[in-house]
C-alpha positions as protocol buffer text, in pm:
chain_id: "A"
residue {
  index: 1
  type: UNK
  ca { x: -2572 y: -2572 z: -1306 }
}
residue {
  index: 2
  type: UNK
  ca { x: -2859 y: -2325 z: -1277 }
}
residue {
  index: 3
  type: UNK
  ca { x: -2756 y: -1947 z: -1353 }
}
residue {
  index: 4
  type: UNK
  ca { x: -2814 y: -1761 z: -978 }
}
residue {
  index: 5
  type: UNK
  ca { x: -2958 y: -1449 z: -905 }
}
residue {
  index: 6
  type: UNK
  ca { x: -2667 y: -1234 z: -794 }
}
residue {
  index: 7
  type: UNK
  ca { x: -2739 y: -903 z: -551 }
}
residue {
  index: 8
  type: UNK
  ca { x: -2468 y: -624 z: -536 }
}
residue {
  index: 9
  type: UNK
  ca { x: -2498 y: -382 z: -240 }
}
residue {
  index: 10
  type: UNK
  ca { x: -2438 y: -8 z: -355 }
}
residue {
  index: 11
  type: UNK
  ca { x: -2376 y: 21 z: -686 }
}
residue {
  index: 12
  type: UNK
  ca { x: -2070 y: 274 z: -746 }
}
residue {
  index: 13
  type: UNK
  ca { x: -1904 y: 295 z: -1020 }
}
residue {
  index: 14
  type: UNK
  ca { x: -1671 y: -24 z: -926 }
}
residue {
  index: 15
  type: UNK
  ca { x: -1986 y: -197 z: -816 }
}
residue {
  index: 16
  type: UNK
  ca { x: -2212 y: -145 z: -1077 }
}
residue {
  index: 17
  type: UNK
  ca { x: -1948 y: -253 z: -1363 }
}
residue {
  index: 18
  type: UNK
  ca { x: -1841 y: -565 z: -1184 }
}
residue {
  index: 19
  type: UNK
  ca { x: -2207 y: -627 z: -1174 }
}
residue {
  index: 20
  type: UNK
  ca { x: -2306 y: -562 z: -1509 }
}
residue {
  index: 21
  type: UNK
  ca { x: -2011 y: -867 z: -1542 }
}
residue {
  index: 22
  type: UNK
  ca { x: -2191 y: -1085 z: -1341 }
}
residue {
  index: 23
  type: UNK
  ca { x: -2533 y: -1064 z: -1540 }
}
residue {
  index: 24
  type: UNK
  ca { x: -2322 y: -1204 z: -1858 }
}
residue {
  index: 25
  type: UNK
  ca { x: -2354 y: -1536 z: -1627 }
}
residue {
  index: 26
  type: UNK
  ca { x: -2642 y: -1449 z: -1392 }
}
residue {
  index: 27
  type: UNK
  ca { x: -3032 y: -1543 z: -1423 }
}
residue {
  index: 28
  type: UNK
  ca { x: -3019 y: -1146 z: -1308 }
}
residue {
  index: 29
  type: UNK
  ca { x: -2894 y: -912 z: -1074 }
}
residue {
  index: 30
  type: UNK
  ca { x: -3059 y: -696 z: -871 }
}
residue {
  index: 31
  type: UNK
  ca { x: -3028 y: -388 z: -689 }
}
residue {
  index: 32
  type: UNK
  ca { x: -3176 y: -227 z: -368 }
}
residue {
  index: 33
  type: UNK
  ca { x: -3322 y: 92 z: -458 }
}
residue {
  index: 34
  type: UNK
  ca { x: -3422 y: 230 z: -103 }
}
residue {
  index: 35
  type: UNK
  ca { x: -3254 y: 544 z: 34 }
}
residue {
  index: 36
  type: UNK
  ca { x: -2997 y: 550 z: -313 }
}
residue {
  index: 37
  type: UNK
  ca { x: -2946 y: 857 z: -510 }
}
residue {
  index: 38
  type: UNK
  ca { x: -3047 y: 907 z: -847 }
}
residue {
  index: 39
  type: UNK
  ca { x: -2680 y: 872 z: -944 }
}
residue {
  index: 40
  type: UNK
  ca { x: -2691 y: 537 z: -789 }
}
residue {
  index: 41
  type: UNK
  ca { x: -2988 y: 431 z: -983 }
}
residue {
  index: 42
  type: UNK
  ca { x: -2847 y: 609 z: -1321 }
}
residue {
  index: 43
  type: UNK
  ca { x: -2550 y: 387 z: -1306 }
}
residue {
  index: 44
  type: UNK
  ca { x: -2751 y: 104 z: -1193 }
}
residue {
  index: 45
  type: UNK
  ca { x: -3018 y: 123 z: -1484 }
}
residue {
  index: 46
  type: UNK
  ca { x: -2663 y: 162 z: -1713 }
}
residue {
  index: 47
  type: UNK
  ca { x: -2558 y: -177 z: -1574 }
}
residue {
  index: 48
  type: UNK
  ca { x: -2872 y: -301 z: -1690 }
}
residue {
  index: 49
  type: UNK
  ca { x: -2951 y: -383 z: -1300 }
}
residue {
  index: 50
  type: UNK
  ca { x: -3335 y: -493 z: -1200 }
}
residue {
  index: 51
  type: UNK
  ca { x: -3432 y: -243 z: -905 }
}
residue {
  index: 52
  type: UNK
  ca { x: -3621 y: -446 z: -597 }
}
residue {
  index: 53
  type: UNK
  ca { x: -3779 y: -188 z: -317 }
}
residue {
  index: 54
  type: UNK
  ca { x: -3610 y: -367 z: 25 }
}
residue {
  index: 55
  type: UNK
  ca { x: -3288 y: -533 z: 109 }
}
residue {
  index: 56
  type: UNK
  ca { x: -3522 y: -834 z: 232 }
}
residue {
  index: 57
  type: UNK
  ca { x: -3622 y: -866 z: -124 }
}
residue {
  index: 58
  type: UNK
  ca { x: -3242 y: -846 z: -260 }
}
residue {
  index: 59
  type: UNK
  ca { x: -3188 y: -1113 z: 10 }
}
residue {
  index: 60
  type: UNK
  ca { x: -3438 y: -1350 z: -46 }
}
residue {
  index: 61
  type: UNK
  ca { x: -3430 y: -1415 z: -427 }
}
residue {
  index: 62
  type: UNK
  ca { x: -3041 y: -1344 z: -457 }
}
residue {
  index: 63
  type: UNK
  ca { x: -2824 y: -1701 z: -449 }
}
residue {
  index: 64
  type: UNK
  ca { x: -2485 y: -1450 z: -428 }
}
residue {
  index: 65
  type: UNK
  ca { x: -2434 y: -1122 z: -288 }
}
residue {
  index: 66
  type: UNK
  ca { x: -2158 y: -884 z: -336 }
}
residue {
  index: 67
  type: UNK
  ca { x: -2082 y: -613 z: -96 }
}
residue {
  index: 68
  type: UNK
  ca { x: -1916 y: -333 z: -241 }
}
residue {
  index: 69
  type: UNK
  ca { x: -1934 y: -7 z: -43 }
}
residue {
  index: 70
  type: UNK
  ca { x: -1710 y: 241 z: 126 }
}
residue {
  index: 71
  type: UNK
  ca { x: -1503 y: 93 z: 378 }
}
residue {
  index: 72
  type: UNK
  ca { x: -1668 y: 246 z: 685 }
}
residue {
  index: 73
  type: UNK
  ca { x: -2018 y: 130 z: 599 }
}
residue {
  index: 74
  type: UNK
  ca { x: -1873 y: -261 z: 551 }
}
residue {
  index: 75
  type: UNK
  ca { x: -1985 y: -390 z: 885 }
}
residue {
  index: 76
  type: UNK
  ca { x: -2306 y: -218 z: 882 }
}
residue {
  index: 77
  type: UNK
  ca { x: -2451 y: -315 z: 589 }
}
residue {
  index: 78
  type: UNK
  ca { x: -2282 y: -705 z: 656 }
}
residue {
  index: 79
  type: UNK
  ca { x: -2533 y: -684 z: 1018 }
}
residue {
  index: 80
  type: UNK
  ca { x: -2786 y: -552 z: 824 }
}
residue {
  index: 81
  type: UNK
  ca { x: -2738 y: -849 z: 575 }
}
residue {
  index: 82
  type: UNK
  ca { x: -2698 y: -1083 z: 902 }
}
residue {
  index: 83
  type: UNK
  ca { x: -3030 y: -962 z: 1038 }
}
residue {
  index: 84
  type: UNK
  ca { x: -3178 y: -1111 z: 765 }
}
residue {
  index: 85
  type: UNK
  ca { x: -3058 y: -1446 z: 814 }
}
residue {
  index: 86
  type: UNK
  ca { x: -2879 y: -1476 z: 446 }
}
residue {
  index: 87
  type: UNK
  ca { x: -2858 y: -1848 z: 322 }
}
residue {
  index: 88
  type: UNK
  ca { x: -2612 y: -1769 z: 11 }
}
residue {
  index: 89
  type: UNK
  ca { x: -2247 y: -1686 z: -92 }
}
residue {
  index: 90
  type: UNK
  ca { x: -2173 y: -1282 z: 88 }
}
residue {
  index: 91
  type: UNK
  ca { x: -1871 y: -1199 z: -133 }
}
residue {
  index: 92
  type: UNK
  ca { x: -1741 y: -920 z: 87 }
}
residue {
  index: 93
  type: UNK
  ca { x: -1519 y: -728 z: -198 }
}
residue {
  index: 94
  type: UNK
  ca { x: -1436 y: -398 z: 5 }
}
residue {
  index: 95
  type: UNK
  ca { x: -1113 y: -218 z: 48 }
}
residue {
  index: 96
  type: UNK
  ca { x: -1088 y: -336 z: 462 }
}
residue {
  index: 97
  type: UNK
  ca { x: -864 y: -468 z: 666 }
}
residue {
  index: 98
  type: UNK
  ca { x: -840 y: -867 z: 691 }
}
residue {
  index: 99
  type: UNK
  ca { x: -916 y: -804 z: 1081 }
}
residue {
  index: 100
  type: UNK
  ca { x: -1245 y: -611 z: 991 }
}
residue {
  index: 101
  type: UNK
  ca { x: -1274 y: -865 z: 698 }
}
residue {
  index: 102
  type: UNK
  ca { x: -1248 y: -1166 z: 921 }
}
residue {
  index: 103
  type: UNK
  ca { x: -1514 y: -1039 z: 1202 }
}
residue {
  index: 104
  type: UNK
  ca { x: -1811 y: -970 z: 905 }
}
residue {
  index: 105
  type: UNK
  ca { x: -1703 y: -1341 z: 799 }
}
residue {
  index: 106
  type: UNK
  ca { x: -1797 y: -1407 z: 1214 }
}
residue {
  index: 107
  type: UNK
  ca { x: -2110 y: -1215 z: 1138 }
}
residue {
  index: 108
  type: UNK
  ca { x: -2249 y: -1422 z: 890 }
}
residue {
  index: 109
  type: UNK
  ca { x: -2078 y: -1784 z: 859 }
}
residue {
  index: 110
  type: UNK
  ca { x: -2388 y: -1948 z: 1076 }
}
residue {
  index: 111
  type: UNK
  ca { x: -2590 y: -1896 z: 783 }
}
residue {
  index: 112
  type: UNK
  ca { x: -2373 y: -1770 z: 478 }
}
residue {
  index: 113
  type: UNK
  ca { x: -2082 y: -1893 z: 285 }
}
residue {
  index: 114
  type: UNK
  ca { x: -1874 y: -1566 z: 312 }
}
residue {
  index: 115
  type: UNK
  ca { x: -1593 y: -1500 z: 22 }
}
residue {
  index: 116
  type: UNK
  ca { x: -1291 y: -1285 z: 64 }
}
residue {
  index: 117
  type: UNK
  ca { x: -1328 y: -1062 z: -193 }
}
residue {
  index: 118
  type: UNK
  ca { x: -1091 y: -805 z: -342 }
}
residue {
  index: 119
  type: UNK
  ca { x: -1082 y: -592 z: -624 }
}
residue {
  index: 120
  type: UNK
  ca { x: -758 y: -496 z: -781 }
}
residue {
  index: 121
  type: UNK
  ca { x: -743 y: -274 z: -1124 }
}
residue {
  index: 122
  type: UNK
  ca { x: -1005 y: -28 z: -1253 }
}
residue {
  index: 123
  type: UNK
  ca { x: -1364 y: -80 z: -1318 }
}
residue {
  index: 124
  type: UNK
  ca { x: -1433 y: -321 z: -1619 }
}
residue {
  index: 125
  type: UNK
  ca { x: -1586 y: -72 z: -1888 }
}
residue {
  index: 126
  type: UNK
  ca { x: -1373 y: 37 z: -2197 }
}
residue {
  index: 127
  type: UNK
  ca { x: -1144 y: -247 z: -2230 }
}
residue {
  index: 128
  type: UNK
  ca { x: -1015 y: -250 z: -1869 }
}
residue {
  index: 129
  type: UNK
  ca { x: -992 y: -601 z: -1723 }
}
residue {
  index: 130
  type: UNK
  ca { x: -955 y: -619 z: -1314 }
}
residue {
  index: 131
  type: UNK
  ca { x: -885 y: -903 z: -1132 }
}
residue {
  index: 132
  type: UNK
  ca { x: -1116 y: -1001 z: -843 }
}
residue {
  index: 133
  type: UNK
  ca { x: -875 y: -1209 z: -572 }
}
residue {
  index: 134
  type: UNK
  ca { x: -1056 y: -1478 z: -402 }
}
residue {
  index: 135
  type: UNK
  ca { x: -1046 y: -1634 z: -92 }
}
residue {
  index: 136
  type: UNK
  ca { x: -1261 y: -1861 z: 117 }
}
residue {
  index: 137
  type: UNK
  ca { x: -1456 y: -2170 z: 131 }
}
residue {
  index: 138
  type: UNK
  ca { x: -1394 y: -2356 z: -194 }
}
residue {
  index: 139
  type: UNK
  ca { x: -1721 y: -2424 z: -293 }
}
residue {
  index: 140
  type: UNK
  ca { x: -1799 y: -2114 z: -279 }
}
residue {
  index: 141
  type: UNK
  ca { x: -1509 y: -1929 z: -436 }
}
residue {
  index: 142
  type: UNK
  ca { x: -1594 y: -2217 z: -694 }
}
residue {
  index: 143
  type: UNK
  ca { x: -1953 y: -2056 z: -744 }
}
residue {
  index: 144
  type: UNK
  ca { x: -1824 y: -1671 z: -799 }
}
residue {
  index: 145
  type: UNK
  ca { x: -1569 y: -1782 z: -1032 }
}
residue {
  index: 146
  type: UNK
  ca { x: -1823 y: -1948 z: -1218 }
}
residue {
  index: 147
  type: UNK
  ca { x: -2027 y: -1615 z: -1270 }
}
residue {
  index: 148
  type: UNK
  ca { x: -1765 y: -1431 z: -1396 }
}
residue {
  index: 149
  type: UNK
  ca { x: -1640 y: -1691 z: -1643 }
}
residue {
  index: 150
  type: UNK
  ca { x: -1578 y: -1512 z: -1950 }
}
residue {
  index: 151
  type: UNK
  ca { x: -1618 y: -1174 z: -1838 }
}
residue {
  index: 152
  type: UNK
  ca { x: -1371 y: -869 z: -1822 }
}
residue {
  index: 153
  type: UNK
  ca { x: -1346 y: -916 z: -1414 }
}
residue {
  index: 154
  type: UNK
  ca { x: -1066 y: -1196 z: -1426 }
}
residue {
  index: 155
  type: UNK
  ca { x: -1082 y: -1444 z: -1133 }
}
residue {
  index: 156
  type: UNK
  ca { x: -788 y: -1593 z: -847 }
}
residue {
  index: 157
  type: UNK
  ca { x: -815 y: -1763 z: -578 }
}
residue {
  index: 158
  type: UNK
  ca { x: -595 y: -1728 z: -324 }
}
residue {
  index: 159
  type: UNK
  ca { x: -648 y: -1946 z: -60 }
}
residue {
  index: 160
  type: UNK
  ca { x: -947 y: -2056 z: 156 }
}
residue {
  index: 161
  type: UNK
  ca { x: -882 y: -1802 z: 459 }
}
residue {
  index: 162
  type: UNK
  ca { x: -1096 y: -1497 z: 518 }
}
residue {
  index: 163
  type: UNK
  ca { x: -846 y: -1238 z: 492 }
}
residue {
  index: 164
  type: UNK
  ca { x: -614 y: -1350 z: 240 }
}
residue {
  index: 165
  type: UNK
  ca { x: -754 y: -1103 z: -52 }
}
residue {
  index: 166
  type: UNK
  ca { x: -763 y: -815 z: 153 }
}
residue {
  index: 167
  type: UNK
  ca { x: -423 y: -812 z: 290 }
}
residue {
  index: 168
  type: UNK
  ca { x: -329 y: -906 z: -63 }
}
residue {
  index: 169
  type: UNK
  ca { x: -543 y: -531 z: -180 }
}
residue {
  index: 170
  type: UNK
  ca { x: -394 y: -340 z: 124 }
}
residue {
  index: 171
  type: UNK
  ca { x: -82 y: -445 z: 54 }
}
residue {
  index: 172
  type: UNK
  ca { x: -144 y: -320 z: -290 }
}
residue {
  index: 173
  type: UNK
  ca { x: -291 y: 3 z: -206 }
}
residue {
  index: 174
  type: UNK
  ca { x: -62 y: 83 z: 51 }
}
residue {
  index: 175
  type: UNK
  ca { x: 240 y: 132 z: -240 }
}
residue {
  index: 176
  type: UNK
  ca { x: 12 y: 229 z: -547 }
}
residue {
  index: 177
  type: UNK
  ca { x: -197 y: 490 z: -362 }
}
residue {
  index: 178
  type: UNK
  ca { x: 45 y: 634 z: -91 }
}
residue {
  index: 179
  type: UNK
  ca { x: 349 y: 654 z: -368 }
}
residue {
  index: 180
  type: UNK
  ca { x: 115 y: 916 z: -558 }
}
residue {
  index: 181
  type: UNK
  ca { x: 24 y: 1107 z: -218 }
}
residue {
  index: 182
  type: UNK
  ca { x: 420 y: 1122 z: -246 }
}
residue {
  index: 183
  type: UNK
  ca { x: 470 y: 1221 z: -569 }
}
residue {
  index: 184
  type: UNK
  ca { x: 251 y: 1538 z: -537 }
}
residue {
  index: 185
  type: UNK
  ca { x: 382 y: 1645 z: -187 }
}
residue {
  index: 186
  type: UNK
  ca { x: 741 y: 1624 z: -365 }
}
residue {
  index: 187
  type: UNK
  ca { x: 573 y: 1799 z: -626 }
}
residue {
  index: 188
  type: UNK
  ca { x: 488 y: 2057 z: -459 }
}
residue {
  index: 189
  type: UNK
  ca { x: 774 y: 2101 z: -254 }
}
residue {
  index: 190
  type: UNK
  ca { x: 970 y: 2123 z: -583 }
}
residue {
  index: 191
  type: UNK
  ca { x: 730 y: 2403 z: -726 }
}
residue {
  index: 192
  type: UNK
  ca { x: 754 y: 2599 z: -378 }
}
residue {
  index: 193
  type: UNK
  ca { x: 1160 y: 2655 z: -496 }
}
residue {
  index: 194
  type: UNK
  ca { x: 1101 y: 2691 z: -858 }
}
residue {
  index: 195
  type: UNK
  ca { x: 1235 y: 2360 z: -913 }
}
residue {
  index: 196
  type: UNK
  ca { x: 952 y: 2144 z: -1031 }
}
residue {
  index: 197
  type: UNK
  ca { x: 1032 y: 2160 z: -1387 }
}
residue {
  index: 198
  type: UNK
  ca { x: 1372 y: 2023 z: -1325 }
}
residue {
  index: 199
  type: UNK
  ca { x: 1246 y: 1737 z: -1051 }
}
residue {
  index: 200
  type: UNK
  ca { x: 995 y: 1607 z: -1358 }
}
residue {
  index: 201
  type: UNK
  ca { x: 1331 y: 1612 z: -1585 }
}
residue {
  index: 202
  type: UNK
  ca { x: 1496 y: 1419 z: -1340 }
}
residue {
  index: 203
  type: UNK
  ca { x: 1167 y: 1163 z: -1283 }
}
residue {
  index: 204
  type: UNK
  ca { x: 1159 y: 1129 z: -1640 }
}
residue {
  index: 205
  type: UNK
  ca { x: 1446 y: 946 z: -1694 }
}
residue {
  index: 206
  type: UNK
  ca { x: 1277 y: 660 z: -1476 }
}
residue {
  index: 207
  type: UNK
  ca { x: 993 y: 591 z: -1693 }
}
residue {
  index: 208
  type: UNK
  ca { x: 837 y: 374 z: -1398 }
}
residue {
  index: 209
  type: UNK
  ca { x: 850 y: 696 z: -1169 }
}
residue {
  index: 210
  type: UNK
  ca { x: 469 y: 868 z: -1056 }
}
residue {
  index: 211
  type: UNK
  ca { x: 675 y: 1190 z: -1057 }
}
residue {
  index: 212
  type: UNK
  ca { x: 702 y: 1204 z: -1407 }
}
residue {
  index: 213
  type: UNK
  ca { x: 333 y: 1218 z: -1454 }
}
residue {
  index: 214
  type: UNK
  ca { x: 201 y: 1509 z: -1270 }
}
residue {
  index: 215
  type: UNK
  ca { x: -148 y: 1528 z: -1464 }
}
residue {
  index: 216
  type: UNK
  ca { x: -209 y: 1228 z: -1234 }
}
residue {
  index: 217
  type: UNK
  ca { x: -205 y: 1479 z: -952 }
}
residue {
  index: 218
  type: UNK
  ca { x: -597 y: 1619 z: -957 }
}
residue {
  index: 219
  type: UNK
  ca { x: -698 y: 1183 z: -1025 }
}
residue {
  index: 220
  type: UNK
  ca { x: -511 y: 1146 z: -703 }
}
residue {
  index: 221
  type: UNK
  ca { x: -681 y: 1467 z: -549 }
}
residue {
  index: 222
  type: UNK
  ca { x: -1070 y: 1409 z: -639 }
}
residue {
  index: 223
  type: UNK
  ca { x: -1020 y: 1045 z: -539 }
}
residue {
  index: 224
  type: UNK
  ca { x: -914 y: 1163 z: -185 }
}
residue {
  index: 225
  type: UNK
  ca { x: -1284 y: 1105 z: 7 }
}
residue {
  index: 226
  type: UNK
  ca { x: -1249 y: 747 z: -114 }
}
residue {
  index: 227
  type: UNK
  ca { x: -858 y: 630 z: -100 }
}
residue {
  index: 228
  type: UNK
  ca { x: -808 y: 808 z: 279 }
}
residue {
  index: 229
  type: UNK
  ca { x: -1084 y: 532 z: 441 }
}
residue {
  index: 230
  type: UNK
  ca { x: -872 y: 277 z: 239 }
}
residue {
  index: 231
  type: UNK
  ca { x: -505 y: 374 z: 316 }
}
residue {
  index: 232
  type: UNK
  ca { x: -670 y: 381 z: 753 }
}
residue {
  index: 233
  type: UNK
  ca { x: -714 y: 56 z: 666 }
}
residue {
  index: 234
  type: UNK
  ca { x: -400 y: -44 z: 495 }
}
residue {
  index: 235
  type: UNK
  ca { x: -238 y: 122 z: 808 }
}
residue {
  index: 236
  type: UNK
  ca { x: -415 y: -59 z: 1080 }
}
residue {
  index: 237
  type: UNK
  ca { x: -311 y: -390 z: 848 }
}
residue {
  index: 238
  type: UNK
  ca { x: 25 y: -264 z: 902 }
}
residue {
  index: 239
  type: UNK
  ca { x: -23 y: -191 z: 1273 }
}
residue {
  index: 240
  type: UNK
  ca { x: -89 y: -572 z: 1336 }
}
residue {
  index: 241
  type: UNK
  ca { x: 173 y: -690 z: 1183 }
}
residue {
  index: 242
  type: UNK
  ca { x: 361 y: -504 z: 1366 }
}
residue {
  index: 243
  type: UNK
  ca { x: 490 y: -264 z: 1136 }
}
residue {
  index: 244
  type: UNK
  ca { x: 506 y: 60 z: 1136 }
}
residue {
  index: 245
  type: UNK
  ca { x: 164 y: 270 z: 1026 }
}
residue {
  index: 246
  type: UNK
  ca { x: 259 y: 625 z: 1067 }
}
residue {
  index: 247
  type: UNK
  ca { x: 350 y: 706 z: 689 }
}
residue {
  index: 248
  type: UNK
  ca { x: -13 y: 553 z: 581 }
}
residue {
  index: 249
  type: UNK
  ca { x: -200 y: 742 z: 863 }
}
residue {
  index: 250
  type: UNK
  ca { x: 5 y: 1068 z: 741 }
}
residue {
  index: 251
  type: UNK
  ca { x: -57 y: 988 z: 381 }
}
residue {
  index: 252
  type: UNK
  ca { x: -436 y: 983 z: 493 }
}
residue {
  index: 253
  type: UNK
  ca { x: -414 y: 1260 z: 658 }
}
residue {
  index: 254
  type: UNK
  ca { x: -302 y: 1452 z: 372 }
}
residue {
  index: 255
  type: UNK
  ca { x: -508 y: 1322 z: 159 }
}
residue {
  index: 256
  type: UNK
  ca { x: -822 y: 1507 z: 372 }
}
residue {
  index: 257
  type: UNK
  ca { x: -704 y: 1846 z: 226 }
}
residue {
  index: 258
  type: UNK
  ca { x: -850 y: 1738 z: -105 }
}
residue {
  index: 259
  type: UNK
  ca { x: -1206 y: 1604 z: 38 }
}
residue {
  index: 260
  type: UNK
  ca { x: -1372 y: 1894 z: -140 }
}
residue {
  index: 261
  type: UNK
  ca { x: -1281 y: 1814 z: -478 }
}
residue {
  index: 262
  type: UNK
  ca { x: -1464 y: 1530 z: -483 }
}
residue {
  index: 263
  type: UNK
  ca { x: -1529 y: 1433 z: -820 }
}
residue {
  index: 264
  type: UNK
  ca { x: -1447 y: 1753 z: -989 }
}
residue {
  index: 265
  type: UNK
  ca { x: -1349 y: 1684 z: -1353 }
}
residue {
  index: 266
  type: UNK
  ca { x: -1202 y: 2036 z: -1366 }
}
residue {
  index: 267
  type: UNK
  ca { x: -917 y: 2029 z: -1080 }
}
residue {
  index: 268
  type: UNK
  ca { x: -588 y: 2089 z: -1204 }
}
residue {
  index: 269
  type: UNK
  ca { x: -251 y: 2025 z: -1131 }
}
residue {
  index: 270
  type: UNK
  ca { x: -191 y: 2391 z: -957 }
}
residue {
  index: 271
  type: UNK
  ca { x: -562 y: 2369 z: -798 }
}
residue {
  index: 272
  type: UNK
  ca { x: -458 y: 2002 z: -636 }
}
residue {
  index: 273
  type: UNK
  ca { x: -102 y: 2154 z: -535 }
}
residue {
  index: 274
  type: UNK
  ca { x: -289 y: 2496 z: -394 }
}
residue {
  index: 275
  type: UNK
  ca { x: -542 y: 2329 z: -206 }
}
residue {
  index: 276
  type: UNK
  ca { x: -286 y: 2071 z: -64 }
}
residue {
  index: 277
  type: UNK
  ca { x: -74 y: 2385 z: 109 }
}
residue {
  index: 278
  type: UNK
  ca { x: -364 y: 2513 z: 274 }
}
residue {
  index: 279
  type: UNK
  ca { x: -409 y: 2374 z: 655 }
}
């Protein structure tokens, strides 16, 4: 089998590792340049990524594409991919719900094979290992596993639905990132009576507990801008299945008093518990 020319679609930090996977199998993969920031191309020219000037360039000499993005721009940039009449595997990999997930497969299925795609674990640099969950058409799925045979990004397929890896990474999200929204509210309420000392003694003695790791807090706290979009979307997975979403949307909520410590490596445990007290 030829190697393809894989395309991924914003290169974050997630993106750009999971790409630099790719190229272990890939003829190349490229990158759209236009209207990206110089952080974007930094980690892209990392990744060892080849820049192209237009997504109409990406599109056209790119066999598989990967969107990974934040979750409000997934539709967008799947019409702007659609517009383009796109011939190969879409692997839609963003933290959205399997409704939203389902209507960009609607988008592009006349012309594209579109993959579930969901990421689950932390990028693949330093000796981490995610797993990217699968589902969709099997020849397709077939094709993506195939790229990433032998990389750090570990392969599953799930199923051949649209939707089935997103649930499955909103169903993960919803415990993994709302139980740490949780452990630094009861944090905090702890440290309001003096008490926080003696909660972490009593988290401690369940070693599984998020309570007994408060450093954690300021992770939890500059990762807010990014997790809120994703827990909206865990809730409104919730919401159609006709469970309760009110403790996600709250968790999201709360998680906006922290959007201005975006990336700051220097937030602390009492700057995250300060800022989360303020209105």
């Amino acid at each position: 089998m030829d190697q393809p020319t894989v395309g991924i679609l914003h290169p974050g930090s997630m993106g750009a590792a999971v790409a630099a996977c790719a190229a272990t199998n890939a003829a190349e993969v490229l990158w759209c340049s236009q209207g990206r920031s110089p952080a974007s191309a930094a980690r892209a020219e990392q990744a060892g990524l080849t820049p192209v000037s237009t997504l109409r360039e990406l599109l056209d000499r790119s066999g598989i594409v990967i969107s990974l993005c934040p979750p409000a721009a997934a539709e967008g940039l799947a019409g702007d991919v659609a517009g383009h009449a796109f011939t190969g595997v879409y692997v839609e990999a963003n933290a959205i719900s399997p409704e939203r997930t389902v209507r960009i497969a609607g988008l592009l299925k006349s012309a594209a094979a579109v993959v579930d795609g969901a990421v689950v674990g932390s990028p693949p640099v330093r000796g981490k290992t995610p797993t990217l969950y699968l589902s969709g058409p099997t020849a397709a799925t077939t094709t993506v596993e195939t790229v990433f045979a032998g990389t750090a990004v570990r392969t599953k397929v799930l199923g051949t639905k649209a939707g089935q890896a997103s649930a499955l990474k909103l169903s993960y999200t919803a415990y993994q990132k709302a139980s740490r929204v949780l452990a630094a509210l009861a944090t905090g309420m702890a440290r309001q009576y003096d008490v926080d000392q003696e909660l972490l003694e009593v988290a401690a003695r369940r070693s599984t507990s998020y309570l007994a790791e408060p450093a954690y807090i300021p992770k939890v706290a500059t990762r807010a801008w990014r997790w809120g979009p994703e827990l909206e979307e865990a809730a409104d997975t919730l919401a159609a299945a006709s469970l309760p979403p009110e403790m996600l949307r709250a968790a999201a909520s709360t998680l906006a008093r922290w959007h201005d410590a975006k990336d700051d490596s220097e937030f602390s445990v009492a700057d995250a518990l300060e800022q989360l007290a303020q209105p």
